[in-house]
PyMOL Python script that loads the backbone (N, CA, C, O; Angstrom):
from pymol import cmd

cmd.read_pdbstr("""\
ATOM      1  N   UNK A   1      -6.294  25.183  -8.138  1.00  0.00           N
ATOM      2  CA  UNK A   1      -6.803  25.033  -6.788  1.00  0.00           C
ATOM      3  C   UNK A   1      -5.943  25.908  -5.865  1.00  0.00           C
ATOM      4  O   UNK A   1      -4.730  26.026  -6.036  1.00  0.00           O
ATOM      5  N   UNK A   2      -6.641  26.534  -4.851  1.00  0.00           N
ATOM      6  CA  UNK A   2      -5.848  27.615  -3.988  1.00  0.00           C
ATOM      7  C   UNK A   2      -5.178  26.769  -3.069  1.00  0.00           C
ATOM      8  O   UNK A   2      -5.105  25.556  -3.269  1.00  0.00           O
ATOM      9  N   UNK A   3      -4.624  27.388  -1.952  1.00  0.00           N
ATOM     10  CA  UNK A   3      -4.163  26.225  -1.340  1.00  0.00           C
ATOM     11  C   UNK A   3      -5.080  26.281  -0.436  1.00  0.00           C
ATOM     12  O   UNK A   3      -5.401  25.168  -0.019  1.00  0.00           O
ATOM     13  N   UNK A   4      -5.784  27.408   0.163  1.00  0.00           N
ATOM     14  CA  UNK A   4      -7.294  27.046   0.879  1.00  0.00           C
ATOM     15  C   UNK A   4      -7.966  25.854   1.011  1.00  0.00           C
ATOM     16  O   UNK A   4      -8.138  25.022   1.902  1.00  0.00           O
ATOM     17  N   UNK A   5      -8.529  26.123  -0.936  1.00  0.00           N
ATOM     18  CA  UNK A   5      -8.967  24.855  -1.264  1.00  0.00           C
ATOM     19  C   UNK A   5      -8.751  23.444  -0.801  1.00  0.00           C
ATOM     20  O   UNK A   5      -9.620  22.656  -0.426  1.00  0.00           O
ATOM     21  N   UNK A   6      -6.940  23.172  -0.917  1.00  0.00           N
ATOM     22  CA  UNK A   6      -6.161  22.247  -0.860  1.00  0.00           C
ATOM     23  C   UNK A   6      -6.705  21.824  -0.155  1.00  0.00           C
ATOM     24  O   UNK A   6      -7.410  20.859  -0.451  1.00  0.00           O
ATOM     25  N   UNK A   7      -6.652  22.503   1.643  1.00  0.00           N
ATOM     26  CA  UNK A   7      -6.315  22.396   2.849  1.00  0.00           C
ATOM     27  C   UNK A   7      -7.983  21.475   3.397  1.00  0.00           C
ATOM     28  O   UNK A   7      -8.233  20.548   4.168  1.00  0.00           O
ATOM     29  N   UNK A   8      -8.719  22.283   2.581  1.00  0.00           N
ATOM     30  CA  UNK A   8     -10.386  22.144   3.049  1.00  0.00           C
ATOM     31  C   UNK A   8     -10.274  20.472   2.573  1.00  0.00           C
ATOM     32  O   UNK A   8     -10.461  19.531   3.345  1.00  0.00           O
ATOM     33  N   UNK A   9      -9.989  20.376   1.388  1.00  0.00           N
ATOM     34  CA  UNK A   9     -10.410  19.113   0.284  1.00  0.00           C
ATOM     35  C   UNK A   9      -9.648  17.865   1.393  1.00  0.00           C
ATOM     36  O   UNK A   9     -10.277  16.853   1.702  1.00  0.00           O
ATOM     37  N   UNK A  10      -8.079  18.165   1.955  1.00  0.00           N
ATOM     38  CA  UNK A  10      -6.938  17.413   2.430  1.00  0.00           C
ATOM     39  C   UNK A  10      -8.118  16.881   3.698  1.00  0.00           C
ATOM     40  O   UNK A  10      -8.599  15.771   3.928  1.00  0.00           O
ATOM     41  N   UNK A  11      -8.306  18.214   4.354  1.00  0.00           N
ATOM     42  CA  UNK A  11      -9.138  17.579   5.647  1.00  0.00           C
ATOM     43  C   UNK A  11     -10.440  16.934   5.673  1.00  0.00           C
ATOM     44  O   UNK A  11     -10.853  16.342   6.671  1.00  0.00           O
ATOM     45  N   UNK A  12     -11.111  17.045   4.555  1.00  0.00           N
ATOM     46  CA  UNK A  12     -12.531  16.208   4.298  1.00  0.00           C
ATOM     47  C   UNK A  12     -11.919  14.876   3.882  1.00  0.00           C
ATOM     48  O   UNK A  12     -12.525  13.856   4.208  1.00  0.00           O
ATOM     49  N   UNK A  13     -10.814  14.781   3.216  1.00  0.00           N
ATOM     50  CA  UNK A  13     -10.443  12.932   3.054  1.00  0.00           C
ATOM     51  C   UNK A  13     -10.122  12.519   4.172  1.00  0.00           C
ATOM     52  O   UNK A  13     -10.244  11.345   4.519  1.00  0.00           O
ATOM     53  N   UNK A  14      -9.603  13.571   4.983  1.00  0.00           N
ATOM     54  CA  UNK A  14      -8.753  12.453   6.500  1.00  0.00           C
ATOM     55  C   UNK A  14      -9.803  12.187   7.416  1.00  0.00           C
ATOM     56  O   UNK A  14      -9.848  11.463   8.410  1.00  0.00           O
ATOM     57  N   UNK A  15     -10.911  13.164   6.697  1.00  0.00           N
ATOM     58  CA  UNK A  15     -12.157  13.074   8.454  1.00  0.00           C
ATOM     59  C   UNK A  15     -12.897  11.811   7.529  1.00  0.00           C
ATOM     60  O   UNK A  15     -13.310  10.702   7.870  1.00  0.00           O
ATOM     61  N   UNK A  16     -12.866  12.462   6.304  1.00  0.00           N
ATOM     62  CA  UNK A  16     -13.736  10.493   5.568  1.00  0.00           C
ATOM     63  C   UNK A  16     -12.836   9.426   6.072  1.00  0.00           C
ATOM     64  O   UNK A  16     -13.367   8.522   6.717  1.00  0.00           O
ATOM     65  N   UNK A  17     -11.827   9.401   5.919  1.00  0.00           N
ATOM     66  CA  UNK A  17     -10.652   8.335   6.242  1.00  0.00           C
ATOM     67  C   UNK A  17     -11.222   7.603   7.736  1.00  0.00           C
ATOM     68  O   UNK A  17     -11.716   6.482   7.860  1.00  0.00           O
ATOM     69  N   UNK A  18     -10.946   8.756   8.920  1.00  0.00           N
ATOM     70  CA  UNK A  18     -11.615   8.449  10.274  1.00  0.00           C
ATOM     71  C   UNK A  18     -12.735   7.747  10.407  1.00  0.00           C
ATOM     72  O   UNK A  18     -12.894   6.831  11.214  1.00  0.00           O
ATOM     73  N   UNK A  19     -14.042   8.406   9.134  1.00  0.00           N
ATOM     74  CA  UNK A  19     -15.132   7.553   9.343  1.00  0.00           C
ATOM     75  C   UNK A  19     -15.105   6.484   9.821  1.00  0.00           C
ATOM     76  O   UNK A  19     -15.337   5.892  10.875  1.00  0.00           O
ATOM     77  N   UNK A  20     -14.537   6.233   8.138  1.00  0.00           N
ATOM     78  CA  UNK A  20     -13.885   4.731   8.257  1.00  0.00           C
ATOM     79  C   UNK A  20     -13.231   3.959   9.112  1.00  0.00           C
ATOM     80  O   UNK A  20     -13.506   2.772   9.289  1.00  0.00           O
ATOM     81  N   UNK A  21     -12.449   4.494   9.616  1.00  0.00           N
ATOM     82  CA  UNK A  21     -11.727   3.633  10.553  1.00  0.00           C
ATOM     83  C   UNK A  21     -12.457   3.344  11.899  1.00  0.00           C
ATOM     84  O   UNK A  21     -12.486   2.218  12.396  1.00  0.00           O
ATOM     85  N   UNK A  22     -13.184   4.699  12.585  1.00  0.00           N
ATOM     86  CA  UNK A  22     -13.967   4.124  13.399  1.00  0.00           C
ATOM     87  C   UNK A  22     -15.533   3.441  13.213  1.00  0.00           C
ATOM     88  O   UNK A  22     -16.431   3.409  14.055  1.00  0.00           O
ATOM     89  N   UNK A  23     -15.539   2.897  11.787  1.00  0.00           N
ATOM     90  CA  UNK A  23     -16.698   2.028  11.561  1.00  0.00           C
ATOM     91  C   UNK A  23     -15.970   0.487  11.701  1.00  0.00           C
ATOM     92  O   UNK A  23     -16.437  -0.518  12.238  1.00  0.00           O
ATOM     93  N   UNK A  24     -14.959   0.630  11.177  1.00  0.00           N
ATOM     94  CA  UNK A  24     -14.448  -0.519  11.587  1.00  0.00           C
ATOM     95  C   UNK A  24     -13.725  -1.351  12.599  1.00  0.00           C
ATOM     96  O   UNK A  24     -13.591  -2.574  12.644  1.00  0.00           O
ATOM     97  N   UNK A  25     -13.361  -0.573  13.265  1.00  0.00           N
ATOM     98  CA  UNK A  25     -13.319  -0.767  14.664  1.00  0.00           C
ATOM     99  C   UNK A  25     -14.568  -0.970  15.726  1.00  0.00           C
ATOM    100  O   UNK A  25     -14.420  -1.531  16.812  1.00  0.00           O
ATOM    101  N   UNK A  26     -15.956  -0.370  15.200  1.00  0.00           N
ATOM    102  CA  UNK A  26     -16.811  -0.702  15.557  1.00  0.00           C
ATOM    103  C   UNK A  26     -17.537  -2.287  15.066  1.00  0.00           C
ATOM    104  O   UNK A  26     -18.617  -2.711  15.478  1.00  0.00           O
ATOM    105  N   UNK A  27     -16.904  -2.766  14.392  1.00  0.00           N
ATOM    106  CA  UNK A  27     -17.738  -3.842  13.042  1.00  0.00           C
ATOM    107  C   UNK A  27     -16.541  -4.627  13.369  1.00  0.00           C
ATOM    108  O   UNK A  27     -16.606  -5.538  12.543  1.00  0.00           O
ATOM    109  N   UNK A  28     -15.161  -4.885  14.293  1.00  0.00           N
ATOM    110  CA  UNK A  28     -14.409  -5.618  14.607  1.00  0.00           C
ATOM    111  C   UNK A  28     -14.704  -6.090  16.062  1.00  0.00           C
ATOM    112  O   UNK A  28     -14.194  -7.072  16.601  1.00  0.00           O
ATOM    113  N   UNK A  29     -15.593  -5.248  16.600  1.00  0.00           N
ATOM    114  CA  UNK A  29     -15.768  -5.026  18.316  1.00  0.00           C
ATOM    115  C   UNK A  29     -16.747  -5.670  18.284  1.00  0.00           C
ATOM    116  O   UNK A  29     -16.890  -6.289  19.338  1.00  0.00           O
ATOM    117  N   UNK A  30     -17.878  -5.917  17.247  1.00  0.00           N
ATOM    118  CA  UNK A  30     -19.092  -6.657  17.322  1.00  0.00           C
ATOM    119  C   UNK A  30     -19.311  -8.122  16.516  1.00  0.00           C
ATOM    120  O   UNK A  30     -19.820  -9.131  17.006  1.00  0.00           O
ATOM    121  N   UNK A  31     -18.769  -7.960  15.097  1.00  0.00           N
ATOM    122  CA  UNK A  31     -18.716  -9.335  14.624  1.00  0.00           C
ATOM    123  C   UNK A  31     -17.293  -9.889  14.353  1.00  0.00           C
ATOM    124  O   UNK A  31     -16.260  -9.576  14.943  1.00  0.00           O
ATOM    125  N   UNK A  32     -17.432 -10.673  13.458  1.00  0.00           N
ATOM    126  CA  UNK A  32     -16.323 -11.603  13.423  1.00  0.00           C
ATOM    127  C   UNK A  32     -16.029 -11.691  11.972  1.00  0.00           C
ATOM    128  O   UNK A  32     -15.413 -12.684  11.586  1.00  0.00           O
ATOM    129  N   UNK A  33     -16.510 -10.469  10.818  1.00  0.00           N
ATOM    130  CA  UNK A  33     -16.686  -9.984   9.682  1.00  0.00           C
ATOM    131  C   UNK A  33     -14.724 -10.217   9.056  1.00  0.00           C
ATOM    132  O   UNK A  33     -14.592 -10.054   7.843  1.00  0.00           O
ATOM    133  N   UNK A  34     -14.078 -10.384   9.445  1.00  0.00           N
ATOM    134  CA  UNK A  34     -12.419 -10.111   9.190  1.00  0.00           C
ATOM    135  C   UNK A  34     -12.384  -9.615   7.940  1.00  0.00           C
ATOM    136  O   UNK A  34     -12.245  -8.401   7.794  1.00  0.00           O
ATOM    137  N   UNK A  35     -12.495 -10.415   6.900  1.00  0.00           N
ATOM    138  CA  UNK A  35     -12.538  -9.318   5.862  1.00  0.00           C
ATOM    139  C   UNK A  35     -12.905  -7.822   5.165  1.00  0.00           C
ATOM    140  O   UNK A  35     -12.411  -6.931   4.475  1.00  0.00           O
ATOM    141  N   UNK A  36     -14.171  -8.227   5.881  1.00  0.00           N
ATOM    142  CA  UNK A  36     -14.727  -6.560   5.513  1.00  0.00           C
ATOM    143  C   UNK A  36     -14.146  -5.622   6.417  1.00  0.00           C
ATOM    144  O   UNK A  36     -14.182  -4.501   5.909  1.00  0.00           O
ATOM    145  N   UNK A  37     -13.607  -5.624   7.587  1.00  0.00           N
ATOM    146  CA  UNK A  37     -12.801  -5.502   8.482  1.00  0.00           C
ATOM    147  C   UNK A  37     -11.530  -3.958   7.657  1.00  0.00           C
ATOM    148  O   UNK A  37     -11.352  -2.746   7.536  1.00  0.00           O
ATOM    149  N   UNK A  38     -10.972  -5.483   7.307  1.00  0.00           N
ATOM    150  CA  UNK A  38      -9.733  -5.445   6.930  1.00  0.00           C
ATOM    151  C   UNK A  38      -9.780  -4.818   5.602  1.00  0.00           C
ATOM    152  O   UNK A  38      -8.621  -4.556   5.279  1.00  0.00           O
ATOM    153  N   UNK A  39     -10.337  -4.580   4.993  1.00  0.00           N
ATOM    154  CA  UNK A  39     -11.066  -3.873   4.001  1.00  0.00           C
ATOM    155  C   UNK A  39     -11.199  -1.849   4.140  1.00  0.00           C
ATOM    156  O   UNK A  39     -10.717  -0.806   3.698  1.00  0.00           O
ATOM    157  N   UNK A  40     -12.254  -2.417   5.119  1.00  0.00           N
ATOM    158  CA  UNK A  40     -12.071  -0.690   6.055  1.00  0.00           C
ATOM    159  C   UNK A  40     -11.011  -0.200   6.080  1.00  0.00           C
ATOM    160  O   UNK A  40     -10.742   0.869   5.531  1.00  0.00           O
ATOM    161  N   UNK A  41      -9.930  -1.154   6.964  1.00  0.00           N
ATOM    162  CA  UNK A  41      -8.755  -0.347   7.454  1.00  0.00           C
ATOM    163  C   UNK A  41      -7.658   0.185   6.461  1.00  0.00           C
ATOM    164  O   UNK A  41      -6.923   1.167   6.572  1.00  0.00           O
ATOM    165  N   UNK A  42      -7.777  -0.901   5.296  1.00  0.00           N
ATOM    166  CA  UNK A  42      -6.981  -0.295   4.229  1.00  0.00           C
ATOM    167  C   UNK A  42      -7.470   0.920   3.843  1.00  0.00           C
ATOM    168  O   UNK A  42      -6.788   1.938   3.955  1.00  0.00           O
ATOM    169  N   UNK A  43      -8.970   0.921   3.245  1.00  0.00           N
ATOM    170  CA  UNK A  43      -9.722   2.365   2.568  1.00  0.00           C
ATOM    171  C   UNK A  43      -8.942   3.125   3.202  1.00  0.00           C
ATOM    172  O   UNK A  43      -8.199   3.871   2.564  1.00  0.00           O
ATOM    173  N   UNK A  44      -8.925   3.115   4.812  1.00  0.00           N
ATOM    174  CA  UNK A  44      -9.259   4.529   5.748  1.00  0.00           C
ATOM    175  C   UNK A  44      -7.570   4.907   5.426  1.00  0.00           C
ATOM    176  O   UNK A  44      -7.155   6.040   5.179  1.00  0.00           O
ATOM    177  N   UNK A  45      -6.900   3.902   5.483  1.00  0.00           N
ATOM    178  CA  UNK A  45      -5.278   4.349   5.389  1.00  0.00           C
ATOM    179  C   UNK A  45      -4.617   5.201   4.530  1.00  0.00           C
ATOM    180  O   UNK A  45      -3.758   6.077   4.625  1.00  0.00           O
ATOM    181  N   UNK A  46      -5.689   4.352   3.115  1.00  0.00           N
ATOM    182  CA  UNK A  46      -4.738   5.105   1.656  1.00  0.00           C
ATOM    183  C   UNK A  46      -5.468   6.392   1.628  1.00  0.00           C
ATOM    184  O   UNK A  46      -4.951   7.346   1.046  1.00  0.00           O
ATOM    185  N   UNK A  47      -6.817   6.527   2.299  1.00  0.00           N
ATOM    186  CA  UNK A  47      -7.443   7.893   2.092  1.00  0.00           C
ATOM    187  C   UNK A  47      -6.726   8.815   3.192  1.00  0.00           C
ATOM    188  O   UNK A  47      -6.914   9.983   2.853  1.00  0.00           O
ATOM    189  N   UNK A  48      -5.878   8.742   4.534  1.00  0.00           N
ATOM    190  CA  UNK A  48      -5.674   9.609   5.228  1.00  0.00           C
ATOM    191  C   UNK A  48      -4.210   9.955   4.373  1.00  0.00           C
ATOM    192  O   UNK A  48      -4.031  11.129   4.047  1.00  0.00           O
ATOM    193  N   UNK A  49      -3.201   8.957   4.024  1.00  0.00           N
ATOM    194  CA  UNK A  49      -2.230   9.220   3.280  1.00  0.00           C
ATOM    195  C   UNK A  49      -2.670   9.807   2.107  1.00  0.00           C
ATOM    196  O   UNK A  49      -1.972  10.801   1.906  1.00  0.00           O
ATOM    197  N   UNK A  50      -3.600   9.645   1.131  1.00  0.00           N
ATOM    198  CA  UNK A  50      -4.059  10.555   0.526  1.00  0.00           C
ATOM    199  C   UNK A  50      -3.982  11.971   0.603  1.00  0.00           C
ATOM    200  O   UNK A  50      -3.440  12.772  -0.159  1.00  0.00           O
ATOM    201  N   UNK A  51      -4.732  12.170   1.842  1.00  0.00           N
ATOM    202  CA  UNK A  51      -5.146  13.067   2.116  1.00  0.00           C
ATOM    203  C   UNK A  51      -4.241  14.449   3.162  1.00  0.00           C
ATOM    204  O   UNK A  51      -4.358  15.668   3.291  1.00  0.00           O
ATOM    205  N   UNK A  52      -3.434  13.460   3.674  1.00  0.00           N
ATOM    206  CA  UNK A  52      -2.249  14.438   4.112  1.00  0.00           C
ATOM    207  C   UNK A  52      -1.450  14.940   2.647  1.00  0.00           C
ATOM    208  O   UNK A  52      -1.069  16.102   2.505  1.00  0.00           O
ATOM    209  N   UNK A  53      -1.261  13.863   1.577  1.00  0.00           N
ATOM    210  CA  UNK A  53      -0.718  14.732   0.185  1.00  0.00           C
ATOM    211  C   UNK A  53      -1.232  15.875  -0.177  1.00  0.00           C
ATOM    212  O   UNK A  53      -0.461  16.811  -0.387  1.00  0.00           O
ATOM    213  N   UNK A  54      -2.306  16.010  -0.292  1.00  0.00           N
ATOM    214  CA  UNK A  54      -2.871  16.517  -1.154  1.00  0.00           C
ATOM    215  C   UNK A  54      -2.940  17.701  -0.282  1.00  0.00           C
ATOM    216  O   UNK A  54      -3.139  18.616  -1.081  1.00  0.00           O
ATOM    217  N   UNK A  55      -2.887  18.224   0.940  1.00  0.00           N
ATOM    218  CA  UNK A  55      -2.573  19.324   2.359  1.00  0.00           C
ATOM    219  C   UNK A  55      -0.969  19.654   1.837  1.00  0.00           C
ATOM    220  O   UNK A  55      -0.520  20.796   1.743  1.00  0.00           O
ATOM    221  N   UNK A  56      -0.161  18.325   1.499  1.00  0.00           N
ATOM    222  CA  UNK A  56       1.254  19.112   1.692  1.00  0.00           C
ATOM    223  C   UNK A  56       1.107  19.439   0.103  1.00  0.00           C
ATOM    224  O   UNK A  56       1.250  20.652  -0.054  1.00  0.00           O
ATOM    225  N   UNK A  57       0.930  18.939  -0.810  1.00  0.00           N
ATOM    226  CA  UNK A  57       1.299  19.101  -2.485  1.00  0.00           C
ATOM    227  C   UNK A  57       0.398  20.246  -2.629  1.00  0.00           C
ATOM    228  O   UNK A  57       0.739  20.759  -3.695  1.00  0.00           O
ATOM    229  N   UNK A  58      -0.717  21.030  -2.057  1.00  0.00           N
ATOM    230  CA  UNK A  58      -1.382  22.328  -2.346  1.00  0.00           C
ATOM    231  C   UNK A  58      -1.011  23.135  -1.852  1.00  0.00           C
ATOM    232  O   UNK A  58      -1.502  24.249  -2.032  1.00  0.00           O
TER     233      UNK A  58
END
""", "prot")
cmd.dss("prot")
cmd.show_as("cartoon", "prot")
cmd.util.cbc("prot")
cmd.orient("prot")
């Protein structure tokens, strides 16, 4: 993988990551869901930490 590559792949997990996070912040603002919630916020976390790795390790 180039590090191009890296860089492209790093920033499509952190903007998926964001999805996430602002779906759940939207789905915390409207119901009372806590788990699925809390669920989101983890995904979105390990995918932006993910995803900054994989920017610095390429």
């Amino acid at each position: 993988m180039t590090e191009t590559q890296g860089d492209l792949l790093g920033s499509l997990i952190v903007l998926v990551s964001t999805g996430l996070m602002l779906t759940a912040v939207h789905r915390a603002s409207s119901s009372r869901d806590a788990p699925a919630v809390r669920w989101l916020v983890i995904a979105s976390v390990i995918l932006s930490v993910a995803g900054v790795a994989v920017v610095i390790l390429t």
